[in-house]
Each structure stands twice: as structure tokens, then as C-alpha cells.
N, C-alpha and C positions, 0 to 999 in steps of 0.2 A: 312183420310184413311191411308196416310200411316204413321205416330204415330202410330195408332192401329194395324198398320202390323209389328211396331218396335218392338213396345212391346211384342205384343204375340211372337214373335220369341225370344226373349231374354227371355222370361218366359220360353220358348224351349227348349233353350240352358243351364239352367241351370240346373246342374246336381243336385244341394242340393232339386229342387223342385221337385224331381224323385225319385232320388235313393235312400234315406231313406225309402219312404213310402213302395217300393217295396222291401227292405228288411224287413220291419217290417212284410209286409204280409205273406213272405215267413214264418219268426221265429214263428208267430202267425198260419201257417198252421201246422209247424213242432212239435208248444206245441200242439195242437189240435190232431195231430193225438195221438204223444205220453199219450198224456189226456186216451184218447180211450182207448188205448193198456192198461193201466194200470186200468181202471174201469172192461174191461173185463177181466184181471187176476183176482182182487178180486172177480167178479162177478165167475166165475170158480172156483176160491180157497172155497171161500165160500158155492159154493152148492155143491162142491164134498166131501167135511169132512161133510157136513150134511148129504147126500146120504150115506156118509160114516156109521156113527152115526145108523141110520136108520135103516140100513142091519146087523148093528152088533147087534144093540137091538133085531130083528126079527131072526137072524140065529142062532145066540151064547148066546147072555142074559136070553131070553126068555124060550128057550127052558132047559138052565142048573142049573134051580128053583131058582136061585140068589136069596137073600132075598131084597127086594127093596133098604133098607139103602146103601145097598153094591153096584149095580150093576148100580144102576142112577150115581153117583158119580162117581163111576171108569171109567163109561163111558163118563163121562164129560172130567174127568184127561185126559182120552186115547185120545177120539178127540183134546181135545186142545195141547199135547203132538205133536201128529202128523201132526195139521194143524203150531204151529210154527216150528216142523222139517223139514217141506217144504219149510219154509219162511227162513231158514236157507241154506237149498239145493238149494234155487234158488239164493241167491247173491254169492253163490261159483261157482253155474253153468253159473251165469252174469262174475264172473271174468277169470274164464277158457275156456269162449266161444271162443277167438281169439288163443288158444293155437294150436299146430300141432296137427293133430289127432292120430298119436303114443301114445302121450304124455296125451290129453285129454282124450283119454276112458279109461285106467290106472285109472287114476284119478277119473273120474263117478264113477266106481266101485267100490271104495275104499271110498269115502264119501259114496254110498249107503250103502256099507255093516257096515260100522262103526256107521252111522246114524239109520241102522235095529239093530243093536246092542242095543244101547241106548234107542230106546225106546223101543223093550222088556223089559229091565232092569226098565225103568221107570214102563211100567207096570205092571210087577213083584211086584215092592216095592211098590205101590200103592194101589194094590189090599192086600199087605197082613199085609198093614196100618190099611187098611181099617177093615180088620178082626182083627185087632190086634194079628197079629203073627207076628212080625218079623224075626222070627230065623228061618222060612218055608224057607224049601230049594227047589227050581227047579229040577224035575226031568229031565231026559236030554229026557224023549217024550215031557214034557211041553217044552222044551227047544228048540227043535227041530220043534215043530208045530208052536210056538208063533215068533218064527225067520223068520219059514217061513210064515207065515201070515203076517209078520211087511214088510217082503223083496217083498211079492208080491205087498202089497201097496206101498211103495214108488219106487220101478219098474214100479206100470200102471203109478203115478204122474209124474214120471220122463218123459215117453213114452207119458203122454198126455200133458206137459209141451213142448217138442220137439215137438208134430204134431200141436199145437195150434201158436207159436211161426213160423213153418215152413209155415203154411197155412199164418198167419199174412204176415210175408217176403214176399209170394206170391203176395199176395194183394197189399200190397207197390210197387212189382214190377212189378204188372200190370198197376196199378196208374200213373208210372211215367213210361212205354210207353206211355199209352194211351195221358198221360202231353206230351209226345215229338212228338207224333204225333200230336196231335193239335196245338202246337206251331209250328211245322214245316209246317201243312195247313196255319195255321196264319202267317206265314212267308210268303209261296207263294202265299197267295190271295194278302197281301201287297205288294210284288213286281209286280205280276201281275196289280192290282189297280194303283199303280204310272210310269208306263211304259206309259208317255204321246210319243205319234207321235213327232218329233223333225222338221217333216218337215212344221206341223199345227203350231207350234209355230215360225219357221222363216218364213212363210206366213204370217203369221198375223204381224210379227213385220217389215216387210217388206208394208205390207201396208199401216202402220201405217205412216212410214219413209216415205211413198207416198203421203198420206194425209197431213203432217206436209210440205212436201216439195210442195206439191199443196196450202198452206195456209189453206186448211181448218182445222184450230185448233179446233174446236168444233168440229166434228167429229173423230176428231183423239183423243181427249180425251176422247169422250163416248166408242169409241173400248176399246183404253186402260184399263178403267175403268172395261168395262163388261172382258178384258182376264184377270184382276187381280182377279176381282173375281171368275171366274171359274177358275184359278190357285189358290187360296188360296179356295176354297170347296175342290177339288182332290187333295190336299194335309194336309190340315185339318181334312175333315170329315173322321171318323171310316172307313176303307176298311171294315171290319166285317160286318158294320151296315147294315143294310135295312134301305130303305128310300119309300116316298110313291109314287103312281104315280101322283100324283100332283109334286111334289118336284123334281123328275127325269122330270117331262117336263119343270119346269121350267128351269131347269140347259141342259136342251136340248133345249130350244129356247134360250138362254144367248148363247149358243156355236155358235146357228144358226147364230145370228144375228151379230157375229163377221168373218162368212166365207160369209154372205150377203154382208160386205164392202168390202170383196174380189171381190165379182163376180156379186156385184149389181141387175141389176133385172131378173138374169140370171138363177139364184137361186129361188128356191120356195119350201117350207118345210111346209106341214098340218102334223096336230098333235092331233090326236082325240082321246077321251078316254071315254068311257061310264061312266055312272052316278055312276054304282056301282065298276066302276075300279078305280078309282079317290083313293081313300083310300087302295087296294091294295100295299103289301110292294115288293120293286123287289131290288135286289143288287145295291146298288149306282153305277152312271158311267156305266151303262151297254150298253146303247143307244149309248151315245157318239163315243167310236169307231167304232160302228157300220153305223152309218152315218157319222162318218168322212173318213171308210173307201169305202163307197158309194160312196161318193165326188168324193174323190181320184182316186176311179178308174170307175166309172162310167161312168162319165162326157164324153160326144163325142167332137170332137174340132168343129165338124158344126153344134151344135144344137145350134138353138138359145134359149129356156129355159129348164131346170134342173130342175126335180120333183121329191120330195124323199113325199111318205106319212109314215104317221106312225100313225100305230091302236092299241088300246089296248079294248080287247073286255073277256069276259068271256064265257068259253064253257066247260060245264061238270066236274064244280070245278075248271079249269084248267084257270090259266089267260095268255090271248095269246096276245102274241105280234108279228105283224107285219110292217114289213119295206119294204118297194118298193119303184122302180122308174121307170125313162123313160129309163134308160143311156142302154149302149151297152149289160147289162147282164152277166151268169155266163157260162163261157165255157162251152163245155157237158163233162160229164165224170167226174165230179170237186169231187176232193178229198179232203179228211182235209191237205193233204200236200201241194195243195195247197191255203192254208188260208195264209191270209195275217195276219199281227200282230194284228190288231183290232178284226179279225176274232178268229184268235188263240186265243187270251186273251181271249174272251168271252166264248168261249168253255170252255176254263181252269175253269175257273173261274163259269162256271155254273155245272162244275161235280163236282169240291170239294165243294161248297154250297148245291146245289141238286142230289145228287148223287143217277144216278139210277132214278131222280125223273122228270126228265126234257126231253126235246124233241128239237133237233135244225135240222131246214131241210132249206137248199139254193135249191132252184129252181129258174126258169125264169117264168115271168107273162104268161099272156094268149096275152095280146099286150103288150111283149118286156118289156124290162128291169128287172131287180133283183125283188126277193122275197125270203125276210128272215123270217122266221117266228120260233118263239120260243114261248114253252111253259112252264111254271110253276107250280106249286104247288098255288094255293090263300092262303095267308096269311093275317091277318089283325093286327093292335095292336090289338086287344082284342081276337084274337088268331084265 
């Protein structure tokens, strides 16, 4: 038992069996995304020169009798002209992006207008290749229309390169709230989960020191045995995870049976669960404080025996847990202030798991003593 407890702690402790892998996942989520971002540029780049294409064939080509030779072609030149002048505008607009903003929109505008330049000129020469006249001079209406036609395309490119780009940003920075809010849930369900009672553990290790000093060794090694193990599950097992209600009673009689050598036959704990609860999942460790905070404060000093039961039944989807006893009960008036820590935790700890979804109510029996009853959502592995 405890070799295998050495172990796995030092396999714990080791920082090389961790923190690579959890950098590697990060670098591997960071190429993945950038993946993305770069498929939907070309995906974008790609259909917008071809919509492009499309609408010039249909508004401009079509209707100004082009002779086919000439107008297919010039329109190939012009699209491909325009979709690599973009690809040109975007690594100047990747380099200028961390600039002051005085300084960067200066600068937009003067790549747009010099890049509207250029490819009028391209398709100028292109087109009057293509006729074979080179020595055809631009009128300054052609000059004037074909600039401004060059200028409004690479103005919407520019315009939808910044709203796709700004929308992306968003997403990123939606992503890594929503990342910090659940690492921050994941954060407090595990502090919440490892917040053992200190006074459960010096009871027990006091009893133990009791039994070893009474002689009896074999019992005092079976306690020991059973609190290492439920020290090494609540400190092991996933705080995240669900676990089923088999496995949660099991780890709820393990706990019993070491506050049993406390208070021997004074103590008495039933633990029933119906046929179809048995495979229901519930938050590991959720019982435990709650019967340990039962013990603790239940217990009268003149009774002669302590009855906690605990039911797990199904009612209208909803799987209900109930916990009672004999002991003195819940004050009237009882507020969540005052909850005691086992109390507290479980609260915590069932509104950031089931949020909105859950139901916890402290009453008194009908003959005395507590009644805790909580509800949940049924879950099962198979969903």
C-alpha cells in the first residue's frame, strides 16, 4: 500500500510528467485555431474575386458587346490582378497593424490609393494588349471611372478584411473569457472538493492512537487502512468528475465505518438506493460532509444510539437524495448563514455544477431530528 502511495506521488511531483504535455496542448490549440483563421481567409479571398468576376461579366462585359477573345481573358488578367493585389494589401496591413493610429490610417490610404492605381494601369495595358493597340491613350473619363471602380473594390476588401478580422478578435475574446471562467469554476469546485473537516481527521487519528494504545492492533490497522483510503480517493479522484451512486456509497460506508470505531455501537447509518438509482451519476464526495456534518452536530450527549439514514430514490426525472436523523435538528428560522462548512460546500458546489438545476431544502422530520434533502438532474453514463 504504501510503495504504491510513494509512487504515485512522486509521479505527482514530477514536473517533466506535466508540463510538457500541457504545453504542447496549449501550442497545438494556438496552431489549430490560427489553422482556421487562415482557411477562412482563403475561403473569403476566394469567393469574393469570384463574385467579383461574376458581376463584372454580368454588368460590364456582357452588356458592352466585347468580342469573346477579348473580354474572357481580360477578365481573367483583371481578377487575378486584383485577387493578388490583396494578397499584397494584406501583408502590408499584417505589418502596419501594431502602428499608432495617426500614423496607420496615413498609411491605409496611401497603399489603397497607389495599389487603385496600379491595377487600373494593369488593366488599361491589358486590355489594349489584348486588342493590340498599344499606343491607345486613356481618356481621363476612362480614367476617372476605372480608378474609381478599382478604388471602390479595394476599399469594400479593405472594409471586409477589417470586419472579418474584428469579428474573429471577438470570438478569440469571447473564447478565452468563457476559458477563464471555467478554469476559475474548476478552480473553486477543487478547492471547494479538497476542504476536508481537520477535526474528522484529528478524531480519527486520535482513535487510532487509542486503539494502538488499548493493544488492539488489528483494528487499529483496519481504521488506518480504510482513512487512507478515503484520503487518497478525495484527493485523487477528478473534483469534476461524477461518480455513480454505487461508488458514492461505497466511499460513504468506508467513511462510516471509520467514525463507527469512534463511537462503536452508538452510531448507526442505512444507506438505501433503489434499483434504478444505483447507476445514477452525482458529484463525488457530496454525501460525506454532509453526514459528517450530521455527526458533528447532531449527536445529543444522552442518547444512547445515533441514526443517520440516507435514501436515494427517483421522482419526476429528478434523483433525490435524502439524509436524516434522530439528533437534536435544525434550529427554526435556519439560514444559509448559518451553514456550517460541510453544509456550505455542498451548496457551493451544487450551484456551480447544477446551476439553476438543483433544489437543496434543510427541514426537521416529522419525529425529530434533521432532513436534508437535495435534488438533481438524473444523469447516467450513457447520457
Amino acid at each position: 500500500m504504501f510503495v504504491y502511495q510513494k509512487g504515485l506521488m512522486a509521479h505527482r511531483l514530477n514536473p517533466f510528467c506535466v508540463i510538457p504535455i500541457f504545453n504542447l496542448a496549449k501550442v497545438n490549440d494556438r496552431v489549430t485555431a490560427k489553422n482556421r483563421q487562415l482557411n477562412l481567409f482563403w475561403l473569403c479571398q476566394t469567393s469574393g474575386w469570384l463574385v467579383y468576376a461574376l458581376l463584372t461579366e454580368v454588368m460590364i462585359k456582357l452588356p458592352s458587346a466585347e468580342p469573346w477573345h477579348i473580354h474572357i481573358p481580360h477578365l481573367f488578367l483583371d481578377t487575378c490582378a486584383g485577387f493578388l493585389m490583396t494578397l499584397f494589401l494584406r501583408e502590408i496591413f499584417k505589418t502596419i497593424e501594431h502602428f499608432p493610429t495617426a500614423l496607420s490610417i496615413p498609411i491605409h490610404i496611401f497603399c489603397i490609393v497607389i495599389a487603385c492605381l496600379l491595377w487600373t494601369q494593369f488593366k488599361w495595358s491589358s486590355l489594349t494588349w489584348l486588342y493590340q493597340d498599344p499606343n491607345a491613350k486613356m481618356t481621363w473619363f476612362d480614367f476617372g471611372t476605372w480608378n474609381l471602380a478599382s478604388l471602390t473594390m479595394l476599399s469594400t476588401w479593405s472594409g471586409f478584411y477589417y470586419a472579418i478580422k474584428a469579428y474573429l478578435k471577438g470570438v478569440e475574446q469571447q473564447k478565452k473569457a468563457a476559458e477563464a471562467i471555467n478554469l476559475a469554476k474548476e478552480s473553486q469546485l477543487k478547492m471547494l472538493r479538497y476542504q476536508l473537516n481537520p477535526h474528522f481527521m484529528f478524531n480519527s487519528i486520535n482513535a487510532i492512537c487509542t486503539l494502538i494504545l488499548q493493544k488492539n492492533n488489528l483494528h487499529a490497522v483496519d481504521m488506518l487502512e480504510k482513512l487512507c483510503d478515503l484520503l487518497r480517493y478525495s484527493l485523487y479522484t477528478d473534483p469534476l468528475a461524477k461518480v455513480t451512486v454505487d461508488e458514492e456509497i461505497q466511499v460513504l460506508n468506508n467513511y462510516c465505518e471509520i467514525e463507527k470505531c469512534r463511537f462503536k455501537d452508538k452510531l448507526k447509518v442505512t444507506i438505501k438506493a433503489t434499483p434504478e438509482t444505483q447507476k445514477c451519476l452525482v458529484p463525488s464526495l457530496l454525501l460525506q460532509p454532509l453526514v459528517e456534518n450530521s455527526i458533528k452536530h447532531g449527536i445529543q450527549l444522552d442518547q444512547k444510539q445515533y441514526a443517520i439514514n440516507v435514501d436515494f430514490t427517483i421522482l419526476n426525472e429528478q434523483l433525490v437524495i435524502q439524509v436524516s436523523d434522530n439528533g437534536c435538528g435544525f434550529k427554526e428560522n435556519l439560514t444559509t448563514s448559518d451553514f456550517g462548512i460541510g453544509l456550505k460546500n455542498s451548496e457551493d458546489r451544487l450551484n456551480i455544477i447544477y446551476p439553476k438545476q438543483y433544489q437543496l431544502s434543510l427541514n426537521n422530520g416529522p419525529h425529530g431530528g434533521a432532513l436534508l434533502i437535495i435534488k438533481i438532474p438524473v444523469q447516467t453514463n450513457t447520457g
